[in-house]
NUTI-893495 format. One record per residue (C-alpha): residue in three letters; residue number from 1; x, y, z. Coordinates in steps of 0.25 Angstrom, whole numbers, always signed. Each point is the difference from the previous one (the first is absolute). Example, Ala and Ser with C-alpha at 12.3 -4.5 7.8 and 13.67 -1.06 7.14 Angstrom:
<pts>
+------+-----+-------+-------+-------+
: type : seq :    xx :    yy :    zz :
+------+-----+-------+-------+-------+
:  ala :   1 :   +49 :   -18 :   +31 :
:  ser :   2 :    +6 :   +14 :    -2 :
+------+-----+-------+-------+-------+
</pts>
This chain:
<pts>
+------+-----+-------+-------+-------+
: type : seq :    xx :    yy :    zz :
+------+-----+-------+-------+-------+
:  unk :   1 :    +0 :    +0 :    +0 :
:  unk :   2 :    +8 :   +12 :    -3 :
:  unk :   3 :    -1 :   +14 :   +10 :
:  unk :   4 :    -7 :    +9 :    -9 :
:  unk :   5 :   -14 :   -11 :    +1 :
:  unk :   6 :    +3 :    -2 :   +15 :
:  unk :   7 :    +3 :   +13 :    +5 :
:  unk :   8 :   -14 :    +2 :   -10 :
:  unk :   9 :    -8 :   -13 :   +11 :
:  unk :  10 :    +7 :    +8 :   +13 :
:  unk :  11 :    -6 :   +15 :    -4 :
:  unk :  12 :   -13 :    -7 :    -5 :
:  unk :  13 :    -3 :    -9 :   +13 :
:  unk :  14 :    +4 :   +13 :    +9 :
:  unk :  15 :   -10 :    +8 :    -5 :
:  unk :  16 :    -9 :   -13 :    -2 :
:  unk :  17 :    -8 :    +5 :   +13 :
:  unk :  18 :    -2 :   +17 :    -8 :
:  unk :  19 :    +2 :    -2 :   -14 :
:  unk :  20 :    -3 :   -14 :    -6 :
:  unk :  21 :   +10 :    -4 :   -11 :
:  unk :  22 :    +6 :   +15 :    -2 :
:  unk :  23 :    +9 :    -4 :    -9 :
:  unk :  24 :    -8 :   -10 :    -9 :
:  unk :  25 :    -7 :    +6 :   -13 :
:  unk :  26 :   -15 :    +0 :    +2 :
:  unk :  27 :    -7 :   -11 :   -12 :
:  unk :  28 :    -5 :   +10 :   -10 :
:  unk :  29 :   -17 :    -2 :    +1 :
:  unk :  30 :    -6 :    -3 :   -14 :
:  unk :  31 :    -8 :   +10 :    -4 :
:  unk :  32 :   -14 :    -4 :    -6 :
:  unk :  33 :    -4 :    +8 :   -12 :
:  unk :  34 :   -13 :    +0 :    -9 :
:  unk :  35 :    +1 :    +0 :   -16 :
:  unk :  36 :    -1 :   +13 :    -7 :
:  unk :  37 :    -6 :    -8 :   -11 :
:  unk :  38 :   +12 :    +6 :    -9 :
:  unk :  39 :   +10 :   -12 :    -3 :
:  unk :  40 :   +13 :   +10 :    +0 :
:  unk :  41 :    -3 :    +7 :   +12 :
:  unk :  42 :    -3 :   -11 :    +8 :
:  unk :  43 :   +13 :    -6 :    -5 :
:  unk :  44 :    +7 :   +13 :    +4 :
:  unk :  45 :    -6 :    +1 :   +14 :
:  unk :  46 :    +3 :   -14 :    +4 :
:  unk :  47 :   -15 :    -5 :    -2 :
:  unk :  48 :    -9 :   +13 :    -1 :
:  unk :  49 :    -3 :   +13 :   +10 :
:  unk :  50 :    +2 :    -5 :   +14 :
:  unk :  51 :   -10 :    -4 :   +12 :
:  unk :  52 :    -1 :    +7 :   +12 :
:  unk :  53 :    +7 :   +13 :    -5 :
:  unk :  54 :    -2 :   +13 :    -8 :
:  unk :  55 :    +2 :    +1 :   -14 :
:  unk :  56 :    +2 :   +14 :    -6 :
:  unk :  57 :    -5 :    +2 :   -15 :
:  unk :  58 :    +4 :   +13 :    -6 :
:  unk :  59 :    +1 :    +9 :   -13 :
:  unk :  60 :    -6 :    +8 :    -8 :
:  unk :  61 :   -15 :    +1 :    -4 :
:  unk :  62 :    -3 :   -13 :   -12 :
:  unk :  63 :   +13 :    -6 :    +7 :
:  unk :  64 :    -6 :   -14 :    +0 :
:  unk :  65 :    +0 :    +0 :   +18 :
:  unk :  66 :   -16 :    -2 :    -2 :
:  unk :  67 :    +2 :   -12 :   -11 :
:  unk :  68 :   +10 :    -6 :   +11 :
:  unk :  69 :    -8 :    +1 :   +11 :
:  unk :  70 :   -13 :    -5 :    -6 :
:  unk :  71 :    +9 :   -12 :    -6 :
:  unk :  72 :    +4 :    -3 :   +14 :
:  unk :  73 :   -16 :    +2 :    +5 :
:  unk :  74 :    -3 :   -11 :   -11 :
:  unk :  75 :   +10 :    -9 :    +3 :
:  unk :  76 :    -7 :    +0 :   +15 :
:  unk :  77 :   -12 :    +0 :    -3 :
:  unk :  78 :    +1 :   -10 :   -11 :
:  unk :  79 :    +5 :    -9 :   +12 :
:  unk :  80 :   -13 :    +2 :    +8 :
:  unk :  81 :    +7 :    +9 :    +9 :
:  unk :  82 :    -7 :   +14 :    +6 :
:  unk :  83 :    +7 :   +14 :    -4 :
:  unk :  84 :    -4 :   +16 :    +3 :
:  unk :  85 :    +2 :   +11 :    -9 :
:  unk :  86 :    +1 :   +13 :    +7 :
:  unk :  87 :    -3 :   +12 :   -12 :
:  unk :  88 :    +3 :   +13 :    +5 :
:  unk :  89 :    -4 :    +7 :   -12 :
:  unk :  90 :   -13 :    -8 :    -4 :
:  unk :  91 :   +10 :    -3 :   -14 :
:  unk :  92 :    -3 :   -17 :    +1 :
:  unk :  93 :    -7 :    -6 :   -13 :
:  unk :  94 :    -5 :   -14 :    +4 :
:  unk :  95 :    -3 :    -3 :   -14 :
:  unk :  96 :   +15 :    +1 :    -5 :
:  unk :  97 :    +2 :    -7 :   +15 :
:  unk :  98 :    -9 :   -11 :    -5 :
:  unk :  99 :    +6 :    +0 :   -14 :
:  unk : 100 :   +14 :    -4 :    +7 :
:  unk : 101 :    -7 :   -11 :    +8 :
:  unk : 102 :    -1 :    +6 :   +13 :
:  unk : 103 :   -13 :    -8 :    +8 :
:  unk : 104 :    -9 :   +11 :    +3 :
:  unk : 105 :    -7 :    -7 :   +11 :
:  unk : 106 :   +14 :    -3 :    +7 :
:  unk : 107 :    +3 :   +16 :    +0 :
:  unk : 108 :    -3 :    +9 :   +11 :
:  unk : 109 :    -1 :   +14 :    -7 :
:  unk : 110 :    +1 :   +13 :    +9 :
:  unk : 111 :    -4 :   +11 :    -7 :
:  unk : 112 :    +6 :   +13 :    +9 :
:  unk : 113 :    -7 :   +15 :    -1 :
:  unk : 114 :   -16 :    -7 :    +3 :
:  unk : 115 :    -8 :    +8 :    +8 :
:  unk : 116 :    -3 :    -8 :    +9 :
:  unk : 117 :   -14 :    -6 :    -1 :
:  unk : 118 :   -10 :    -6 :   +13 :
:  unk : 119 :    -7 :   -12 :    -6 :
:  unk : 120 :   -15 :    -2 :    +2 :
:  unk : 121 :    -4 :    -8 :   +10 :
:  unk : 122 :    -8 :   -14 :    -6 :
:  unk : 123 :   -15 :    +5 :    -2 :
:  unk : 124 :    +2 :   +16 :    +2 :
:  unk : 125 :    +0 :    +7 :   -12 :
:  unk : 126 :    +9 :   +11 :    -5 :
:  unk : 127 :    -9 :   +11 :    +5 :
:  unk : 128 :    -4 :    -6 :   +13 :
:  unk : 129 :   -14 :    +6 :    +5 :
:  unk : 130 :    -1 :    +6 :   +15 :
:  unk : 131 :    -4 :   -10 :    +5 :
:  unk : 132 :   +14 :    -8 :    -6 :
:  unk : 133 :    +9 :   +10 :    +4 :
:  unk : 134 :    -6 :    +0 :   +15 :
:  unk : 135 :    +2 :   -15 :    +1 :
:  unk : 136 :   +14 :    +0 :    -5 :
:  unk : 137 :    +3 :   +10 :   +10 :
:  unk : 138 :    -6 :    -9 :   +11 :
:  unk : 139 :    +8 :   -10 :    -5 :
:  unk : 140 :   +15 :    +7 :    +0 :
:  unk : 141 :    -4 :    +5 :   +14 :
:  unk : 142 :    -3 :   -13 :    +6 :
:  unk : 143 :   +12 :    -7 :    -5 :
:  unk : 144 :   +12 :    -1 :   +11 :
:  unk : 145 :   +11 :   +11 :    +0 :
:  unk : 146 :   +10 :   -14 :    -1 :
:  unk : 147 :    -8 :    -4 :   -13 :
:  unk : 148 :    +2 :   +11 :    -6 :
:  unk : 149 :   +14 :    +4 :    +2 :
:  unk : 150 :    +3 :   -16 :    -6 :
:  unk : 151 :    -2 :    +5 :   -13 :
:  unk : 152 :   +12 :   +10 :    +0 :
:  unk : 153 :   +11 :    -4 :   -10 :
:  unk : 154 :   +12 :    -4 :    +7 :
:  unk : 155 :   +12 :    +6 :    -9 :
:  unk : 156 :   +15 :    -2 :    +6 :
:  unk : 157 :    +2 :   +15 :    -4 :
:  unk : 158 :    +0 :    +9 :   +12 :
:  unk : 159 :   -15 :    +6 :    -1 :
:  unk : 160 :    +0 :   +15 :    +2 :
:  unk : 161 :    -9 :    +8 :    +8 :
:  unk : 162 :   -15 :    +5 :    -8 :
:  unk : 163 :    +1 :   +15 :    +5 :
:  unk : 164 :   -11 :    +9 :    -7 :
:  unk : 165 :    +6 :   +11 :    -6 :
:  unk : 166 :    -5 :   +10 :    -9 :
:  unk : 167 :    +4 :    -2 :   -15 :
:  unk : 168 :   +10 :    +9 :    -5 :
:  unk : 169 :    -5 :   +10 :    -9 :
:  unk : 170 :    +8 :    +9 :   -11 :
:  unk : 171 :    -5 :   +14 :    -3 :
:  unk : 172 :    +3 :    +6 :   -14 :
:  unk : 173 :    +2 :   +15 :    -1 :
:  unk : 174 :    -8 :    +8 :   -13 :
:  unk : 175 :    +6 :    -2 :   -13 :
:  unk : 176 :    -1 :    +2 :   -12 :
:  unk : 177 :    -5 :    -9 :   -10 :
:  unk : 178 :   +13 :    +0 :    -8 :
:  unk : 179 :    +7 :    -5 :    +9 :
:  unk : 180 :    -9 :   -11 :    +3 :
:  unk : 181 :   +11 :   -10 :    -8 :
:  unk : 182 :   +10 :    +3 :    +9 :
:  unk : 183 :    -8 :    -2 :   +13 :
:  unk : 184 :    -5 :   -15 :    -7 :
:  unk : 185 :   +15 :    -6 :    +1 :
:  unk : 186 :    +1 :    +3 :   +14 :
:  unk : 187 :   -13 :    -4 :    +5 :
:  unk : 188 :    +4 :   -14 :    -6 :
:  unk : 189 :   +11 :    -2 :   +10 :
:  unk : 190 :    -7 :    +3 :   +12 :
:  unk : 191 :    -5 :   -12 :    +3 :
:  unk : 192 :    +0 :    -2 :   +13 :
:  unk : 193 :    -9 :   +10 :    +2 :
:  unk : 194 :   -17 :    +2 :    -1 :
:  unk : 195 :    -2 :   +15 :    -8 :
:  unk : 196 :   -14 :    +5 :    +3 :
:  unk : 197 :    -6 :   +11 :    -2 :
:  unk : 198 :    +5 :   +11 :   +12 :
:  unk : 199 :    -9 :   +13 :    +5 :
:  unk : 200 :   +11 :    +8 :    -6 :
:  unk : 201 :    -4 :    -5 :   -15 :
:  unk : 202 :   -16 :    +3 :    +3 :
:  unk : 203 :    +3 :   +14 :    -5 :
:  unk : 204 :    +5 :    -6 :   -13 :
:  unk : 205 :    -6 :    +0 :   -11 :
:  unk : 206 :    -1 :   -12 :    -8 :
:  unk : 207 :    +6 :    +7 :   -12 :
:  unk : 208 :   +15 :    +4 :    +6 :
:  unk : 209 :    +0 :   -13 :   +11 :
:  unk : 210 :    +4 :   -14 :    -6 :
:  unk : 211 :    -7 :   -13 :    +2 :
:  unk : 212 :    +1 :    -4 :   +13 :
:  unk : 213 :    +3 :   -17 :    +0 :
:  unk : 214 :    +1 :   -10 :   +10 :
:  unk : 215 :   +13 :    -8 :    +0 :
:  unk : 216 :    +2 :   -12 :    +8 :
:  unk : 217 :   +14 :    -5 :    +7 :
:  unk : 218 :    +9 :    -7 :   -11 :
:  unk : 219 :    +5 :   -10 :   +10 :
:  unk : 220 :   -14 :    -4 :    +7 :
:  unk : 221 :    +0 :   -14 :   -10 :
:  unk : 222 :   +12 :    -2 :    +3 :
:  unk : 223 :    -1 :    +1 :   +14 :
:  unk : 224 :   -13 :    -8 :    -2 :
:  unk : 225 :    +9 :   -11 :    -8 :
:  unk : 226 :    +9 :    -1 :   +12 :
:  unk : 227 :    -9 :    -3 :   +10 :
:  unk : 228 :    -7 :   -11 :    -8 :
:  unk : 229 :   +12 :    -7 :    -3 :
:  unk : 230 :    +5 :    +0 :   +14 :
:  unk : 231 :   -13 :    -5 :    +4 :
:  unk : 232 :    +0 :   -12 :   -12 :
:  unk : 233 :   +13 :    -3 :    +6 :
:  unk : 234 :    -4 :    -3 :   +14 :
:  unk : 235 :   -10 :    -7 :    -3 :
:  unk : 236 :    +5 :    -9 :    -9 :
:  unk : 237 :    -4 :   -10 :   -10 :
:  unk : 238 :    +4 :    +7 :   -13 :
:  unk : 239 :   +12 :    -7 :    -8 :
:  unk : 240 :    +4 :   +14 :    -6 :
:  unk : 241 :    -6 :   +13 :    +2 :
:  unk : 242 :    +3 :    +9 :   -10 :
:  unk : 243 :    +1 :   +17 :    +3 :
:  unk : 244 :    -2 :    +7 :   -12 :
:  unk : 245 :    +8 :   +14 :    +2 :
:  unk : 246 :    +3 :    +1 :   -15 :
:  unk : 247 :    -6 :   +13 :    +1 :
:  unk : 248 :    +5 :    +7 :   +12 :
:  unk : 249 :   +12 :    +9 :    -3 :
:  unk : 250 :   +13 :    -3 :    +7 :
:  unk : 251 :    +0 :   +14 :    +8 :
:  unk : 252 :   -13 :    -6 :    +7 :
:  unk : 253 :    +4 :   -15 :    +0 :
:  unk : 254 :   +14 :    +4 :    +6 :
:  unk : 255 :    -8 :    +6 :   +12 :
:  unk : 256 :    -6 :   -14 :    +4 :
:  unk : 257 :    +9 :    -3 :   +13 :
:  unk : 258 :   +10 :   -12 :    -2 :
:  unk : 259 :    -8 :    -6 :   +14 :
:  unk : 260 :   -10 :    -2 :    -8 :
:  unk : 261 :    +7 :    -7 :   -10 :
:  unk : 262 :    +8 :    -8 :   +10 :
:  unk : 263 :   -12 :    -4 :    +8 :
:  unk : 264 :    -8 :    -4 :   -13 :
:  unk : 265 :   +14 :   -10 :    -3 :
:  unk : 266 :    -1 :    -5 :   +14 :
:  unk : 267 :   -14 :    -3 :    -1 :
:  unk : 268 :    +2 :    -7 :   -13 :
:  unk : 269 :   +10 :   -10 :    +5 :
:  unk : 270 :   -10 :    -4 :   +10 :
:  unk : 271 :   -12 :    +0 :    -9 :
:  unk : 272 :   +10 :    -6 :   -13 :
:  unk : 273 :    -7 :    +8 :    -9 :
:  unk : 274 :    +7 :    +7 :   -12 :
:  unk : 275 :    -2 :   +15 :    +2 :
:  unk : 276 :    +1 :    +8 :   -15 :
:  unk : 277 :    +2 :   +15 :    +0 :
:  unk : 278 :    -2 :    +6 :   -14 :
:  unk : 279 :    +7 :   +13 :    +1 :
:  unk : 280 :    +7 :   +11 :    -9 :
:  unk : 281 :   +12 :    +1 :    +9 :
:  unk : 282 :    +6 :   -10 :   +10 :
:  unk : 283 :    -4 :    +4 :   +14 :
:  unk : 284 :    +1 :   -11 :   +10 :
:  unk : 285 :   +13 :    -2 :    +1 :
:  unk : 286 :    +6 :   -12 :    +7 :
:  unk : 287 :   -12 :    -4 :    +3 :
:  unk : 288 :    -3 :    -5 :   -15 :
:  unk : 289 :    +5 :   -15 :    -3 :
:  unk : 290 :    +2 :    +3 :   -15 :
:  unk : 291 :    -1 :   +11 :    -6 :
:  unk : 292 :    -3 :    +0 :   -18 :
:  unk : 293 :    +0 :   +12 :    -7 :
:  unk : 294 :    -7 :    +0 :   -14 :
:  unk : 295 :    +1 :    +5 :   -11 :
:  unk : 296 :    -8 :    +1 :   -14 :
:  unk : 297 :    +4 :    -4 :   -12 :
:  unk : 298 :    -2 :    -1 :   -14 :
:  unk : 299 :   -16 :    -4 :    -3 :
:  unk : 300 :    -3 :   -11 :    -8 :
:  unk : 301 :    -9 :    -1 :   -13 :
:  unk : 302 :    -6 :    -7 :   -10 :
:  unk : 303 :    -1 :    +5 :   -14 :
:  unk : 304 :    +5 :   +14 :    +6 :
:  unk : 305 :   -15 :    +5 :    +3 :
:  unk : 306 :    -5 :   -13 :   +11 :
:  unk : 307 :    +5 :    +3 :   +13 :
:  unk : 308 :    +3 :   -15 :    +6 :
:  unk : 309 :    +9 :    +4 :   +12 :
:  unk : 310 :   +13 :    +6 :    +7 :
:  unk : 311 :   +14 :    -2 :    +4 :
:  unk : 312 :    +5 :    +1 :   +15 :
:  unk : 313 :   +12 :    +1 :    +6 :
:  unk : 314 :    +2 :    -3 :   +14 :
:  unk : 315 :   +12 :    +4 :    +7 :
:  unk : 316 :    +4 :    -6 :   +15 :
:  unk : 317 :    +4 :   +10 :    +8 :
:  unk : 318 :    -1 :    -5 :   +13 :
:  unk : 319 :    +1 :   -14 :    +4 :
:  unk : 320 :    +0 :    -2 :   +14 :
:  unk : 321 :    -1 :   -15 :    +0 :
:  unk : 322 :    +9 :    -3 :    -9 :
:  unk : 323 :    +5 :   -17 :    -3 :
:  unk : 324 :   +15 :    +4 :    +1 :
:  unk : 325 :    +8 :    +7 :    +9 :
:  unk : 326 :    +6 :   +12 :    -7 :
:  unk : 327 :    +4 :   +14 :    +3 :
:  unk : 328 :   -11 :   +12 :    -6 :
:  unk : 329 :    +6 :    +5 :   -14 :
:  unk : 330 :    -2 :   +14 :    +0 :
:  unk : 331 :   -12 :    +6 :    -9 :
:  unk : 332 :   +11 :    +2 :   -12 :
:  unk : 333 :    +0 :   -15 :    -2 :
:  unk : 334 :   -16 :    -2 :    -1 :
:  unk : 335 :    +2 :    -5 :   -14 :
:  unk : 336 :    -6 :   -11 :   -10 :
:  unk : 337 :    +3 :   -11 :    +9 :
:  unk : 338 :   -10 :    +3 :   +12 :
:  unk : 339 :   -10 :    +7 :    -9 :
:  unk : 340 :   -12 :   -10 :    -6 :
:  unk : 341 :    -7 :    +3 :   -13 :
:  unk : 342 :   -15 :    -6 :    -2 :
:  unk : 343 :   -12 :    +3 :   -10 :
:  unk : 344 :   -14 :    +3 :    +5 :
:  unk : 345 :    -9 :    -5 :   -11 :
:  unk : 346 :   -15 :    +5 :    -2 :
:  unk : 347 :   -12 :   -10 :    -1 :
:  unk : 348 :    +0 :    +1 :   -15 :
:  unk : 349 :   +13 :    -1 :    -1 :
:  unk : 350 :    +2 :   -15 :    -4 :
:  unk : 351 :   -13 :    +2 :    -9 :
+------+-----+-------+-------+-------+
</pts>
């Protein structure tokens, strides 16, 4: 036995009792992974996007990230397995879903910006009659305070106290109607105000004041978004849940905390289900298992005038979990060798 492998048992079995085997190289865990439906990407990544982790999708607009996410959505639900597609911007098509064989009936689809709705009761009507109204009143009364409160959603995020406040309201000095267009760009980024009509704009007449317009907070579905996915998540039972930010710009996906990013990557190991994030810009960080950026490519014809399909190119950018143990090339060296190309081909295509 030569001293280097014994002086190694002596250290080991000293700290046997604090440390067990401090300097034995943990077995590397095999990551399971679910097909992406794309032959070369799955070869690339070792078997397809990984389980129990985050995976980014970035790139332009018509970059292919919602072709990839839908082809990893029907290899799932092909399989008999249950998924959730969070749409922030209420952009999802479930005919071209259906079209790539995605089972609708296995897909929970959250669309974010509803006003919420209160369902009718089983035999009241819409417009419920006085005598309805005071027997739905009796009933709410009657049922316990613990009852009641049963029904609140539980949500890992810290919930923030309801204070009522006034809303914020904006007042426009007199102008001019000439400078009406110059006002218009302004009032377009103020969003995270209400503008109403003020009593200094009563004396205005509507010739020289502009049109007054309610605008709504731009990141309200995406706050909504957030909190849906963080409740499908701790509740479980969903293979892959899908959050569409494709339409968030980066200076408002960037302001998403990275705790809520870690905690969604926590609660996914211990749910294993395969968390996508469709984004413009990469903004989880180390939290994300891998990380593919797309990119378009040349579009693909027949005859010259039939539209039959595109060509993608997806790039791995980050790959946390990868098969060998190698130190990270820097972003130079992202080159043909870690970048996948692949065709998305219409229904009529193969007509």
């Amino acid at each position: 036995m030569s001293s280097a492998h014994l002086l190694r048992l002596q250290i080991e079995s000293a700290l046997a009792s604090r440390i067990p085997s401090a300097l034995t190289p943990a077995p590397r865990i095999v990551r399971p992974t679910a097909s992406t439906g794309i032959a070369a990407l799955d070869e690339r990544l070792g078997g397809g996007l990984p389980t129990g982790a985050i995976s980014e999708l970035t790139g332009p607009e018509c970059s292919g990230r919602t072709s990839l996410a839908l082809s990893f959505v029907a290899e799932l639900t092909g399989a008999g397995r249950v998924c959730a597609w969070v749409d922030v911007s209420d952009a999802f098509d479930p005919e071209s879903a259906a079209a790539v064989g995605v089972d609708l009936e296995r897909l929970l689809w959250i669309r974010c910006g509803e006003s919420p709705r209160q369902l009718a009761l089983p035999g009241f009507e819409e417009n419920p009659s006085a005598s309805e109204r005071a027997v739905r009143e009796s009933f709410a009364a009657k049922r316990p305070l613990a009852v009641r409160e049963s029904f609140a959603p539980r949500c890992a995020e810290p919930q923030p106290t309801i204070r009522r406040r006034s809303r914020e309201v904006i007042s426009l000095e007199p102008v001019d109607a000439c400078r009406v267009p110059h006002i218009c760009p302004v009032l377009a980024d103020v969003g995270a105000h209400e503008i109403r009509p003020s009593s200094a704009l009563c004396a205005l007449s509507p010739d020289s004041a502009p049109r007054l317009l309610r605008l709504r907070k731009p990141y309200s579905r995406l706050d909504q978004a957030l909190r849906v996915a963080d409740l499908l998540l701790q509740a479980g039972g969903f293979s892959a849940i899908v959050l569409d930010m494709a339409s968030v710009v980066p200076e408002f996906a960037l302001r998403v905390p990275l705790a809520t990013w870690f905690r969604y990557r926590a609660a996914a190991e211990r749910t294993q289900a395969s968390v996508l994030l469709l984004t413009q810009q990469a903004c989880t960080k180390s939290s994300a298992g891998v990380v593919l950026h797309c990119e378009a490519g040349p579009v693909l014809s027949e005859g010259g005038a039939v539209f039959t399909g595109a060509e993608y190119c997806v790039e791995i950018a980050r790959e946390r979990f990868a098969r060998e143990f190698s130190r990270k090339p820097p972003q130079s060296n992202y080159g043909p060798e870690r970048s996948v190309r692949w065709q998305s081909r219409t229904a009529w295509g193969g007509r």
